[in-house]
C-alpha positions, 0 to 999 in steps of 0.5 A, spaced: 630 982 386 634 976 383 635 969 386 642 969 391 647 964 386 650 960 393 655 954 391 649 950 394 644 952 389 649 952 383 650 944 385 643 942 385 641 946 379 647 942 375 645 934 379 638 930 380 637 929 387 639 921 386 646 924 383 647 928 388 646 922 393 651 919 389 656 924 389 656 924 396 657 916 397 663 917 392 666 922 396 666 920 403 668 914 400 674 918 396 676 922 403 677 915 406 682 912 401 686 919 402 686 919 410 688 911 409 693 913 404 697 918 408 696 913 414 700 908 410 706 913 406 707 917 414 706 910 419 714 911 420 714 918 422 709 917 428 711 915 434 707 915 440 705 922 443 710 923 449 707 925 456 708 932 459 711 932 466 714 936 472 717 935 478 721 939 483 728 936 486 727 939 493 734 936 495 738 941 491 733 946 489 732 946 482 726 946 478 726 943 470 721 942 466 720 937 462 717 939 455 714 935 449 710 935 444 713 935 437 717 931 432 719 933 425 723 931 419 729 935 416 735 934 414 741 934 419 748 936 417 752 930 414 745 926 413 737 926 414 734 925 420 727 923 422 726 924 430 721 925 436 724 928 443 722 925 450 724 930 456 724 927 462 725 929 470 726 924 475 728 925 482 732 919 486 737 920 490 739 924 486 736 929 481 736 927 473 734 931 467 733 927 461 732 927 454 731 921 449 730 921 442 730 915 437 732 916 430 735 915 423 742 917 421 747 918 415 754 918 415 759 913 414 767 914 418 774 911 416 777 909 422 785 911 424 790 908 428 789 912 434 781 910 436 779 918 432 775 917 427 775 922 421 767 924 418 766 922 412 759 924 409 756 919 405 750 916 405 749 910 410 743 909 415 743 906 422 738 905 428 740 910 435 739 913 441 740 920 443 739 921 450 742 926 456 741 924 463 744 929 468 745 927 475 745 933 482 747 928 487 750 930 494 757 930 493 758 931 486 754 932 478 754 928 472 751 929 466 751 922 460 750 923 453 748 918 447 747 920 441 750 927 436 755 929 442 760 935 439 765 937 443 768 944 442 773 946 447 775 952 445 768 955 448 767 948 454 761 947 450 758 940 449 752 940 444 747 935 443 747 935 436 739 935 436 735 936 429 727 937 433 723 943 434 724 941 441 724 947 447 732 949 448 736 945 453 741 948 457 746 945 463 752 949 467 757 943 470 764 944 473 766 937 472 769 935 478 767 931 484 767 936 490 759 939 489 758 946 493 765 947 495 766 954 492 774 955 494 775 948 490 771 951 484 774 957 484 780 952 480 774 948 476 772 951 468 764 951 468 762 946 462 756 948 458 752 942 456 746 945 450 741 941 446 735 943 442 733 948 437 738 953 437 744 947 440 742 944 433 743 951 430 749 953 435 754 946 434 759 946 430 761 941 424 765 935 427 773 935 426 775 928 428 769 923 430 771 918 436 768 910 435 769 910 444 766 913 449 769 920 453 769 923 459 770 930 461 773 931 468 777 936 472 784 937 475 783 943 478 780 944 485 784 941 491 788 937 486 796 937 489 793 934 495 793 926 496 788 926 499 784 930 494 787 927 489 784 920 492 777 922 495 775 927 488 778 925 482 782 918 483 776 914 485 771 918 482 773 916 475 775 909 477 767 908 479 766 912 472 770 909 467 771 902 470 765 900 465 769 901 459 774 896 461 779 901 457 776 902 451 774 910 454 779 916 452 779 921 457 779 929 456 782 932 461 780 940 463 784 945 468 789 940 465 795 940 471 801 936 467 804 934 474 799 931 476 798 928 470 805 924 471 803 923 479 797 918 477 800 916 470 799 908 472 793 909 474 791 913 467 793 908 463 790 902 467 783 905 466 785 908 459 788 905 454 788 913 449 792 918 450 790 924 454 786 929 451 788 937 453 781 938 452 782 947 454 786 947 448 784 944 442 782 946 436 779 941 432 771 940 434 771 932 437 765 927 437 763 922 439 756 918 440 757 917 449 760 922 453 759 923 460 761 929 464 764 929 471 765 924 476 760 919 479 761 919 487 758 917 493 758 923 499 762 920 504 769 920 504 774 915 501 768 910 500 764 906 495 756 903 496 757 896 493 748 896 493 749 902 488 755 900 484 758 894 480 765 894 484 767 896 491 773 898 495 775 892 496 776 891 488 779 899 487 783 896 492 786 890 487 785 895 482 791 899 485 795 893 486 794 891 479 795 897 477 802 899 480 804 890 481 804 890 488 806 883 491 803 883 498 796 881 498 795 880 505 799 882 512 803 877 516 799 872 520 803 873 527 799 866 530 802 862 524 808 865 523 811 863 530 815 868 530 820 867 525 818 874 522 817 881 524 811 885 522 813 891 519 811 897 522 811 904 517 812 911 521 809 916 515 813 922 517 812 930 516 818 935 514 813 941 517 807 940 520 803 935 525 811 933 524 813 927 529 818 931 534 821 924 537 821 921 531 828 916 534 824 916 540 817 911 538 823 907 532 827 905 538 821 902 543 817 900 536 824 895 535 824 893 542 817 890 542 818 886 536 817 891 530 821 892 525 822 900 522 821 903 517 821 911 518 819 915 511 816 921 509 811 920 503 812 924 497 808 924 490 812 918 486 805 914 488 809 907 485 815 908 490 810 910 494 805 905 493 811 899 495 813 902 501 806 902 504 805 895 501 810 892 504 808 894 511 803 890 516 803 896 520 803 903 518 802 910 523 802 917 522 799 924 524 792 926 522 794 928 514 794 927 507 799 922 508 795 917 511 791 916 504 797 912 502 793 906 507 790 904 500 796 901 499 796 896 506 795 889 504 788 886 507 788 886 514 793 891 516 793 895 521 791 904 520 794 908 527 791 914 527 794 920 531 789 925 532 792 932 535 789 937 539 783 942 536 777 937 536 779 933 529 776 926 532 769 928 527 775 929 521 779 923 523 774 919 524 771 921 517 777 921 513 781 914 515 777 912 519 771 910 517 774 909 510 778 904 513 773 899 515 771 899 508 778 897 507 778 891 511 784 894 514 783 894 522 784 902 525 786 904 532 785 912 533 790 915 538 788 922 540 794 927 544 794 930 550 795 937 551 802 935 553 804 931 547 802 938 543 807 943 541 802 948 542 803 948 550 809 952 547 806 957 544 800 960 548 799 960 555 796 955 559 789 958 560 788 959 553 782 958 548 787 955 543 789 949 548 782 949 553 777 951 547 778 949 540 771 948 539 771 956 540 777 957 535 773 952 529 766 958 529 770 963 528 772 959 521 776 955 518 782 959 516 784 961 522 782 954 525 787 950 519 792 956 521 793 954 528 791 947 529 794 943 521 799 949 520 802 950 527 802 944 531 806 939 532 807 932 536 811 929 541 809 923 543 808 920 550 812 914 548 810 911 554 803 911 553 803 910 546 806 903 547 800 901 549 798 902 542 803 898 539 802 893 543 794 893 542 797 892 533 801 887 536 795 883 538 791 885 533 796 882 528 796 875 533 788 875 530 
């Protein structure tokens, strides 16, 4: 039988044994200088193999992953782009999904007056991060974006522009600071936020390209109620768009042109572009930060000075600022002499929880020293705002009214009266606690039974008037329907002289 002809055999028929020891030398030493080479020629390429991590956000139920491993060179639309993906999970007080990505980008844009800028695709580089972080907190959601960010309103879609064979990301938002209230988000349009293979895929080509940062947010939920439109949109976006001292054009979903002209001093304070409709644009807007959603702390009315730059203190200057109210402090009565009487505001109501001896409470007020003034606040905040900011003293029925306290200079007095239907937890958390935040001094005057206009309407031994608590578990409906709807209030104006005479020593402070 013939030999076996392998590639071995062939090698050393062809070769002595020294030349074959030879070759190999010179072949390991050949695959050194190639390994060494492609060392060298993709060195910039190569970043540091990212850390694959999960954790489980056990405050809102939500479980993301975080997922790495790749990175990759190709091109994207308008320029090459080299980059690795970083996702991150991270649980605080609140619950973040992260995505980082370092790269190198081309394109260069021309800038017009208006703060938009037109893409133009020319060749440029320049040095970026791309990055979301999306926050779950108690009270309200938000996602950050740095980077490719598109905006397409015709679908309420923001995509991050991401060109990495990455696993795709995706996050539902409705931007509004009122988180887990279904009634209110019935009034909310859902935002999507999408990044990764098929958001690269997906996004569409930029129309305008914005050189400032935006902010998506919604007018809808509760909005229309003052309350409301302070505690979930007002305050919200001051905490989140102070930052950019103007220099942020804001893109206003579930767009309610009333309210737009409501807070329109507020608006041009914090921004100095012109609003954007974002639900009915065409065009595909761009911008390297944008956040989606309001940052908000839970508690009503309030700001936490240990996790933000700014206080209530400073939004309160804010407002003044915003609206040139004069009085910053109220009347000193110790240093005044008496030479001038502290103003008292009575805020009345047309319908519910209305005042129905309004004359009376003016004219014992006047007699202690008071002078009056009796209105009903309405939606045109600047008149509004001065009114109340005249005042050193301001009272009225638990309601939405009473939010117009923001605009009391420091040190004023807040009086509080709160109806019958177990409201001292709302009252308390609604203006009461908010209040000291305010540095203004608070006196809550709860209404017996006989200062209620219910006692005309059910009989003496009835639940509505013996047991609210019992009318609250059947819902809030049928609670709001009676107590908020029905209820009026005719003060003991002898017992609530004991009441202004305690604002009148409180002022002597």
């Amino acid at each position: 039988m013939g030999e076996k002809i392998t590639y071995e055999t062939i090698f050393a028929r062809s070769f002595s044994r020294y030349d074959q020891k030879k070759l190999g030398y010179g072949a390991f030493l050949g695959c050194l200088l190639i390994a060494l080479s492609f060392c060298i020629v993709f060195k910039p390429y190569l970043g540091p193999l990212p850390v694959l991590n999960m954790r489980m956000s056990m405050d809102v139920g939500l479980n993301m992953l975080r997922i790495m491993d790749s990175f990759s060179s190709e091109k994207l639309r308008g320029g090459d782009i080299s980059s690795s993906m970083t996702t991150i999970v991270t649980e605080t007080s609140s619950s973040e999904i992260e995505m980082v990505e370092e790269s190198n980008t081309t394109g260069t844009n021309e800038t017009i007056s208006n703060g938009t800028t037109v893409i133009n695709n020319k060749n440029s580089s320049q040095q970026k991060e791309m990055k979301t972080v999306c926050h779950v907190e108690e009270s309200t959601e938000f996602c950050e974006m740095n980077g490719d960010i598109r905006v397409d309103g015709k679908s309420s879609t923001v995509f991050m522009a991401v060109d990495t064979m990455v696993a795709n990301s995706s996050w539902v938002i409705g931007p509004y600071a009122r988180r887990g209230d279904e009634e209110a988000f019935k009034r909310i349009t859902k935002w999507s936020i999408k990044s990764g293979v098929d958001a690269y895929e997906e996004a569409p080509q930029c129309d305008q390209r914005h050189n400032v940062p935006a902010i998506i947010f919604s007018t809808g939920g509760y909005a229309g109620n003052n309350f409301h439109d302070y505690t979930d949109i007002v305050l919200p976006l001051y905490l989140t768009s102070r930052q950019f001292d103007g220099e942020v054009k804001f893109l206003i979903t579930d767009k309610n042109p009333w309210w737009i002209e409501k807070f329109r001093n507020i608006l041009q304070k914090l921004s100095r572009y012109e609003l954007v409709d974002i639900d009915k644009e065409v065009n595909v807007h761009c911008f390297t930060s944008v956040i989606v959603g309001l940052k908000r702390y839970p508690k009503e009315l309030k700001i936490d000075p240990s996790k933000s730059p700014y206080s209530m203190k400073e939004f309160r200057q804010f407002l003044r600022s915003a609206y040139s109210l004069k009085k910053e402090n109220a009347i000193n009565m110790k240093d005044n002499g008496g030479k001038k009487r502290p103003r008292l505001l009575i805020v009345s109501r047309k319908s519910t929880r209305a005042f129905t001896n309004t004359n009376a409470i003016s004219g014992m007020a006047t007699r202690l020293g008071y002078e009056v003034v009796v209105t009903e606040v309405d939606s045109h905040v600047a008149r509004v705002a001065e009114m109340v900011n005249s005042c050193d003293v301001m009272m009225g029925v638990h309601g939405a009214g009473l939010t117009n306290m923001v605009f009391l200079p420091e040190n004023a007095i807040l009086i509080q009266v709160i109806p019958i239907g177990g409201f001292e937890w709302l009252a308390k958390t609604d203006f009461g606690e908010p209040s000291k935040d305010m540095n203004l001094r608070y006196i809550g005057y709860k209404i017996k039974t006989e200062e209620s206009s219910l006692i005309q309407q059910y009989p003496p031994d009835h639940e509505v008037l013996n047991d609210p608590y019992a009318v609250q578990k059947r819902g809030w409906y049928e609670f709001k329907s009676i107590y908020l709807q029905k209820q009026n209030v005719n003060l003991d104006v002898d017992r609530f002289r004991a009441t202004l005479l305690r604002a009148l020593e409180l002022l002597h402070q």
